[in-house]
N, C-alpha and C positions, 0 to 999 in steps of 0.2 A: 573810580575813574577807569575807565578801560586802555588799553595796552596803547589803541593810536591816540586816543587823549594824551594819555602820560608821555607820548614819542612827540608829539607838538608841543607838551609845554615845554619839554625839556628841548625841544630845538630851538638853533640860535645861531651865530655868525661865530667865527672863530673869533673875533675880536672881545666880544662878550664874553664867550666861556673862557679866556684865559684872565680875563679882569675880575674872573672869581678866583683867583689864586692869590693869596696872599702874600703881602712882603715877609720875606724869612719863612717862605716856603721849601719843603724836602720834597722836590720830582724827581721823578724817575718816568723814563720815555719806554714806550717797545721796543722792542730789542728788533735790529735789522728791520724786516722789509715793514714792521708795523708800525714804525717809527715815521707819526703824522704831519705829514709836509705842511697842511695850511696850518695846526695848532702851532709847528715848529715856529712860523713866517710872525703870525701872530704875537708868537712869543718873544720872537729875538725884536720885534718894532717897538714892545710893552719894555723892554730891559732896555732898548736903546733910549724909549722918552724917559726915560727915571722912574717908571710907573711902576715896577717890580726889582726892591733891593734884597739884598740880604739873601739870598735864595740860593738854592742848590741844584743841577739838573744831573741826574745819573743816568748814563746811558750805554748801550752794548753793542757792539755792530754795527754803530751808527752808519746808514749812505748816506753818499754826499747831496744825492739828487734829493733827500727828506729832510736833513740835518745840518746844509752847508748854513744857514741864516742864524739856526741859536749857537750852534758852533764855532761861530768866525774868531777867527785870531783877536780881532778888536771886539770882543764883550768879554773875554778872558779878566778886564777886570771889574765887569759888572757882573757878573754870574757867576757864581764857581761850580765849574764842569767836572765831574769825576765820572771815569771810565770804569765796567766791568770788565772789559775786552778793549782792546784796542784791535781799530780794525784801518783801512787807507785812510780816511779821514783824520783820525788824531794822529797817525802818523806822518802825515803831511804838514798838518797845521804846527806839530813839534818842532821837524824840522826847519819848516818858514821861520819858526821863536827862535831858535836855536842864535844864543851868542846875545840874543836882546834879553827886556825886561818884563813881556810878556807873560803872565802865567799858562803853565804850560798844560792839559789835558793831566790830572790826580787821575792813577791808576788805586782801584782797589781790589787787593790782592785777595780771592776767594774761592774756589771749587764753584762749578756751576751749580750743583743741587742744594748749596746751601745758600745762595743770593736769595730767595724768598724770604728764609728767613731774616739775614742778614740787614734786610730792606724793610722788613717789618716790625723786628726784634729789637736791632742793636742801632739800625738809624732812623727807625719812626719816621718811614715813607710818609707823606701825608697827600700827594697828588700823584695820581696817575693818566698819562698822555698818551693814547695809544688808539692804530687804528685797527677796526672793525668792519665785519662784514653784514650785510645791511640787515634789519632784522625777520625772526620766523614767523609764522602765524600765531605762536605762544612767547613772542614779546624776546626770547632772547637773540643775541647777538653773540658769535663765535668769533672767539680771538684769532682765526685764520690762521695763516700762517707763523702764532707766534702765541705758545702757550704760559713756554719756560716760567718764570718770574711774574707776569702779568696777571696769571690767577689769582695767586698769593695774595698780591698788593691788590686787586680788584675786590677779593673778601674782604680783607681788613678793617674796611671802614676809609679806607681813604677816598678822598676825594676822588671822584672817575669820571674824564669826561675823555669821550669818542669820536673819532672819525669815521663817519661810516660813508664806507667806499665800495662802487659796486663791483669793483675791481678785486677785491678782497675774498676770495674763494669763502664758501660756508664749511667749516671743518666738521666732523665728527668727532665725539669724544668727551674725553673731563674739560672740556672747554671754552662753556657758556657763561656769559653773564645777561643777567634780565634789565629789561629797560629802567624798572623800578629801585635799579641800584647804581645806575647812570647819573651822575648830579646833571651834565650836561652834554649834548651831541652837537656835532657836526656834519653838518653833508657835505662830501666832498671827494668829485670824481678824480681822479688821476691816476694812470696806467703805476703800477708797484714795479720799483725799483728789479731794471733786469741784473741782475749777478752771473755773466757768462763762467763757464767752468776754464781753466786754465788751461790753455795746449800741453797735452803730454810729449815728450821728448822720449830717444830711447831708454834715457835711463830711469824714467817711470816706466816703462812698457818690463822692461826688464824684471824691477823691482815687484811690480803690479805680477807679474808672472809668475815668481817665486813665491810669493804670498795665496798664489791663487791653489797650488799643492797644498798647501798648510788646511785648507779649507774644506770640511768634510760636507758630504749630502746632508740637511738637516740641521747646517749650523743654522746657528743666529748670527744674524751681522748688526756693528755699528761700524760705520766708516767714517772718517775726519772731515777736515775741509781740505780741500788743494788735487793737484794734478795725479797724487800717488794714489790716495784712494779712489779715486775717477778710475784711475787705471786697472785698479785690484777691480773695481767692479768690472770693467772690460774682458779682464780675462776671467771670469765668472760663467760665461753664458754658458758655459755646459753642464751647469753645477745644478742641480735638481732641488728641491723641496725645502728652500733656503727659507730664515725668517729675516724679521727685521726687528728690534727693538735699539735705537739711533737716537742719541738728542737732534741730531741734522738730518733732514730728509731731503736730499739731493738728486738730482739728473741723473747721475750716476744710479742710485739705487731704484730710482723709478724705470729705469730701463730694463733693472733687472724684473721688476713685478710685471712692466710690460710685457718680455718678452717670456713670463711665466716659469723664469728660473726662481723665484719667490712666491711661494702660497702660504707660508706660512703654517702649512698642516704640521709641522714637526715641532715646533714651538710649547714651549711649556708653561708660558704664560701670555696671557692675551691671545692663544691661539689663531687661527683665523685672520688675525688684524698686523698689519705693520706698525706699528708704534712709535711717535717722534714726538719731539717738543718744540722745534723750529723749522720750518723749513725753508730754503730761500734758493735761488736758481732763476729762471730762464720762464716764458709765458705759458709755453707748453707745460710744465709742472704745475703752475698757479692752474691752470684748467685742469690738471691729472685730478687735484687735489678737491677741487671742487664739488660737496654733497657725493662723496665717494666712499660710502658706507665698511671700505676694505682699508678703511685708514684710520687712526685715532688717534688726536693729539692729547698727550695728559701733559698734565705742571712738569716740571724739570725737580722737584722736589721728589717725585715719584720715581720719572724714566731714568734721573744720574742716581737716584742714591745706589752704591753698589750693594746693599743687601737685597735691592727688588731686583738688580741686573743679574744681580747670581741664581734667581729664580728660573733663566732659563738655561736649559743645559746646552751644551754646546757652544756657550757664546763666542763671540771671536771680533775681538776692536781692534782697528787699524787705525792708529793716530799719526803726525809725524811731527818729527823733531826738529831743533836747529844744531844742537850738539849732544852729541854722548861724551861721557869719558872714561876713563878705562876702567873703572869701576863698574858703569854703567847706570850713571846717574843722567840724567835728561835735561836738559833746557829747553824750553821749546818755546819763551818769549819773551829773548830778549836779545837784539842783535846791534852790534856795532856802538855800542854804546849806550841803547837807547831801547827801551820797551819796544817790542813788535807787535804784541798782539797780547796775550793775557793766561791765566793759569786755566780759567774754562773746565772744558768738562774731560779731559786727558785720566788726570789721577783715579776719577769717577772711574770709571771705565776700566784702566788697569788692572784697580782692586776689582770690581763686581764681574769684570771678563775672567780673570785668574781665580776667581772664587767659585766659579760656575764649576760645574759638574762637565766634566771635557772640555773646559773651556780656555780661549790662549787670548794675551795680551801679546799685540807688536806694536810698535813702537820703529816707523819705516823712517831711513831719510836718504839723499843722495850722500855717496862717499865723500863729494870736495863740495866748495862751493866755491864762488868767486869763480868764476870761469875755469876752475881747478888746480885755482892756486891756495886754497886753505882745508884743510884737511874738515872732518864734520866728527871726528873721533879726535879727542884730543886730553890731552893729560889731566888736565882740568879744565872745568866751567868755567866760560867767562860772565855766565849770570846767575841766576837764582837757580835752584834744583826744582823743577815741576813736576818732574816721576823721581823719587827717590830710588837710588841704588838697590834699597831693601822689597823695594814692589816692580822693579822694572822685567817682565818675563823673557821676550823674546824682542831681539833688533836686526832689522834688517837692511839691507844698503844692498848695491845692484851687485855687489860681489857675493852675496851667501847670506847664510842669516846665524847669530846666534843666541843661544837660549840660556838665559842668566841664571836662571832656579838650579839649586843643589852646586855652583862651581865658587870655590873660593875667590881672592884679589885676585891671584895671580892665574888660575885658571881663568877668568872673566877675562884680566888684558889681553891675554892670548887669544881668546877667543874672538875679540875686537878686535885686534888689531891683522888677525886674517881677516877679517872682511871691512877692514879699509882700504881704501886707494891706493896700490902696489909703490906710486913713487913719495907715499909717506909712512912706509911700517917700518923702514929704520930707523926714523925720528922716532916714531912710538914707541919702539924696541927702547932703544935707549932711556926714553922719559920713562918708562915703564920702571925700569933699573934703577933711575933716580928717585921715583918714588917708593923706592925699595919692594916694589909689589912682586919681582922677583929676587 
């Protein structure tokens, strides 16, 4: 059969290709912008008629413009949803539950490089829901903006069926699938999910500024999500022969390839090429990204494990936090009670930047939060540890920065608690003292 035979049998209506999933199905959706609006619609109308019980959906980043219908507060007890990440969406739809009986977005708690396997291995993914970018003249389709986990699960054997949108850039890289391993496609046009970048304030530009010293000609960059690493890339533009190897390929770091402070000549793995496993942003990045031969997406099994990130020298990750404590251990998702976001690809990163050959781990955040009534240093975590005390290198906040390698407890709180917020280092002083750390 040839390649457009095989792309006609296997086309169908979304209604169709989700009525091949079985009840007491394990899905798992694409992570962020590949995450397929008509299979979602589809899906959550098949769960709502009773047509699909028993069943699983996992998902990461989910937006709301692709994922609000199998998402909704009301199938919480027809579906059971489990989160990689929490992103606005299950954080909204928590706190709507909040106080009711609803079940509420299961978070599962894992490093970004290891969900492949974790989804293949340990929970026997059996479907995968994700969209695509339409196909080549040799049959395959590029996972676009969305390599991470959907390789993995695309090999395995599980069930795979596609949206192909033309909206969907054609990527380069470790990440094609062939139409012959498609059970079933979808057409289906609709503009991908915009993700505007967050207004930076001064105390991003600040913190972005300090960071930006720390950064030699020749690094390698990964940068986080949110307003500080946008920022660190801002003050970047004078910086020369920078690389990229990133699980996120962001606005921020395309400006710098645009504006040729990234060529990646100095890179010691994947030379030549910037490197990501997701990228998500704004419409101008989805066309950067487009048949752009200076880009490569590989799996997230590859880009986070930190023995392949220690492979380039000089690395340097800017992730950010929600709390340090005087120790210098990290939280970075879980606030006010309630999961914010998820463990991701932070730890990756730490290890495989600190392991590099010149290479540094930060770990930025602002000094207070709440309008600067709560300190972001504080005696103890009030959630889970994400970057352990024992991996955390370097932390920075808009007053300075400090670097945790080679200082004891009691050198570490000091050194925190000078670059915390002036009208709460007598509190830390003290809590310091209570914790006998002096």
């Amino acid at each position: 059969m040839t390649i457009d035979n095989l792309y006609t049998a296997k086309s169908m209506t979304a209604d169709r290709a989700v009525a091949l999933i079985p009840h007491g199905a394990k899905i798992v959706a694409g992570l962020a912008v590949s995450f397929p609006p008509a299979l979602a619609a589809s899906l959550a109308d098949r769960v709502r008629a009773g047509a699909l019980g028993d069943a699983i959906l996992y998902a990461m980043l989910a937006p709301a413009a692709s994922a609000a219908a199998i998402l909704a507060p009301d199938l919480g007890d027809h579906i059971r949803r489990v989160s990689l990440f929490h992103g606005g969406l299950e954080r909204a739809n928590d706190a709507l539950l909040a106080g009711g009986t609803a079940p509420f977005t299961e978070l599962l708690p894992v490093p970004f490089h290891q969900i492949p396997r974790a989804l293949t291995e340990h929970i026997g993914v059996d479907t995968l829901i994700t969209t695509v970018s339409p196909m080549d003249a040799n049959g395959y389709f590029s996972l676009g903006t969305d390599t991470d986990y959907a390789l993995a699960v695309a090999r395995s054997g599980a069930r795979l069926i596609v949206e192909v949108n033309p909206a969907m850039p054609y990527v380069h890289g470790d990440c094609l699938v062939h139409v012959s391993d498609v059970t079933a496609l979808v057409e289906h046009h609709a503009l991908l999910p915009q993700i505007p970048s967050l207004p930076r304030n001064a105390t991003d530009e600040a913190i972005g500024a300090i960071i930006a010293t720390m950064v030699e000609d020749g690094a390698c960059l990964q940068m986080g999500i949110g307003a500080v690493p946008d920022a660190v890339c801002a003050a970047l533009m004078g910086h020369r022969r920078l690389g990229i190897h990133t699980e996120l390929l962001s606005p921020g770091l395309v400006s710098l390839i645009q504006a040729g402070v990234v060529d990646n000549s100095a890179k010691t793995l994947h030379p030549g090429k910037s490197v990501f496993t997701f990228a998500m942003g704004d419409q101008p990045l989805y066309e950067f990204l487009h048949d752009n031969p200076a880009l490569e997406a590989h799996p997230v099994e590859h880009v986070n494990a930190p023995h392949i990130i220690a492979q380039n020298d000089r690395m340097l990750s800017v992730n950010a936090t929600l709390q340090v404590d005087l120790s210098g251990a990290c939280n970075s998702e879980y606030m006010n009670g309630r999961q914010y976001s998820g463990t991701g690809g932070q730890l990756d990163f730490v290890r495989g930047a600190y392991a590099s050959k010149g290479g540094r781990s930060i770990i930025a955040c602002h000094s207070t939060a709440a309008k600067g009534s709560v300190s972001r240093i504080v005696p103890w975590l009030d959630g889970p540890v994400t970057t352990p005390r024992t991996d955390t290198h370097i932390i920075v906040t808009e007053f300075g920065w400090a670097d945790m390698k080679g200082k004891s407890l009691a050198e570490r709180a000091r050194a925190l608690i000078a670059i915390a917020h002036p009208a709460f280092r007598d509190d830390l002083e003290r809590a310091a003292r209570e914790r006998r750390l002096f």
